[in-house]
C-alpha positions in Angstrom: 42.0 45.4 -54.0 39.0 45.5 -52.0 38.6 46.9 -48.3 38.8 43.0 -46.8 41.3 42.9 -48.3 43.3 45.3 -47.5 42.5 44.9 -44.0 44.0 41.3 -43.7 46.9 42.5 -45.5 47.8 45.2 -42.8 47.0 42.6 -40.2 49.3 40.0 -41.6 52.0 42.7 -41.5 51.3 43.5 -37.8 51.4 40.4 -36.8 54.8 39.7 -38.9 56.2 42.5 -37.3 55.0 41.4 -33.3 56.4 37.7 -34.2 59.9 40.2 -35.6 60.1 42.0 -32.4 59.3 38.9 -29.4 61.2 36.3 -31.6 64.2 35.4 -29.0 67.9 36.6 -31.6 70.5 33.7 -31.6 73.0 33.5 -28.9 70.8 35.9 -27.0 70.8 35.3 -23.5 67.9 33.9 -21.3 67.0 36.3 -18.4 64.2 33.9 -17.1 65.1 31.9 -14.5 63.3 28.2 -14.4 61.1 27.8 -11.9 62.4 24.9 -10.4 65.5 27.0 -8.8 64.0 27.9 -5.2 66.4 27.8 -2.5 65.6 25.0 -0.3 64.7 25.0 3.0 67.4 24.3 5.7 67.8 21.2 6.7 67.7 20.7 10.8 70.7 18.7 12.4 70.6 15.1 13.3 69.8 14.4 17.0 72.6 12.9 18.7 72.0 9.6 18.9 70.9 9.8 15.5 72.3 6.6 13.5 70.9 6.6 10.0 71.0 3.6 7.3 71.4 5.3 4.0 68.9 3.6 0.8 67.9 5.6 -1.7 66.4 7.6 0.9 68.5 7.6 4.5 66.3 6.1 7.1 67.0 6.8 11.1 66.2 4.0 12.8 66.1 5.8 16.4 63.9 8.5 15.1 61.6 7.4 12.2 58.6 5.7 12.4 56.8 3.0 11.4 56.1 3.9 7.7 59.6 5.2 7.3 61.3 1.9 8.6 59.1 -0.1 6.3 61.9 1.6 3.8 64.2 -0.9 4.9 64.6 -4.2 2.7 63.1 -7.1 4.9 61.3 -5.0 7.4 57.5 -5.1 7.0 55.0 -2.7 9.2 54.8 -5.5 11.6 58.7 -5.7 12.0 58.6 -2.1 12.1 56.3 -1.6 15.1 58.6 -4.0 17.0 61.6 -1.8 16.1 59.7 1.1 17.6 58.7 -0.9 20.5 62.3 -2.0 21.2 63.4 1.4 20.6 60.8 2.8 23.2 61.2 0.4 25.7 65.1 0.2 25.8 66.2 3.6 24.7 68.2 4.4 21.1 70.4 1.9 19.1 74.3 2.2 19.1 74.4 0.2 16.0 72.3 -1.1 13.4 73.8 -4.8 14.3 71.8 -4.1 17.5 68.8 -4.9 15.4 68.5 -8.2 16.1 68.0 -7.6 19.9 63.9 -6.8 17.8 62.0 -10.1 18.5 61.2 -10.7 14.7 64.1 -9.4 13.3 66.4 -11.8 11.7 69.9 -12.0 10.3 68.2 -12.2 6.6 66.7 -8.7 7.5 70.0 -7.7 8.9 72.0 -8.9 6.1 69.6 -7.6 3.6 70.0 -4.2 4.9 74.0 -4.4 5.1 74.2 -4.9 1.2 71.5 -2.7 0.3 73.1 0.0 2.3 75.1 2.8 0.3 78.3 4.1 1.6 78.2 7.3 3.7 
């Protein structure tokens, strides 16, 4: 056996061995934790007049603004802006039927929201 030869051989061994020693043994347990497990931040308390339509996403109409009301089903930017408007201009809403006080807001939009909504 030549001296090449002999050297891969021992290496092959050393690296059976390595691959032996970091292979994981069955029912071992992980230690790692995933990444994705970071505690999250803590969420702030809803204002008081807070009153939230829940989506997908829960949307506050007398806090968000114009890009999160567009979230709603029927309400374009344009609707939106007049939602903030009415909102500045006349203080918070007490419900979301209250809506269609908006000049531009319809009962389609309001209806549309109503089934969309989920419950809680």
């Amino acid at each position: 056996m030549t001296r090449t030869e002999k050297l891969l051989l021992l290496l092959t061994a050393v690296f059976f061995l390595l691959a032996l020693l970091f292979t994981p043994r069955v029912g071992a347990a992980r230690q790692v934790a995933p990444a994705f497990e970071q505690p999250l931040a803590p969420t702030p308390p809803p204002a008081e007049d807070a009153l939230y339509i829940t989506l997908e996403k829960r949307v506050d109409i007398n806090h968000d603004d114009v890009s999160a009301l567009t979230a709603l089903p029927g309400v374009g930017k344009t609707t939106a802006e007049a939602i903030v408007a009415y909102r500045e201009e006349h203080g918070p809403f007490s419900s979301v039927e209250e809506l269609l006080l908006v000049p531009g807001f319809g009962t389609a939009a309001l209806e549309a929201i109503l089934a969309a909504q989920a419950p809680g």
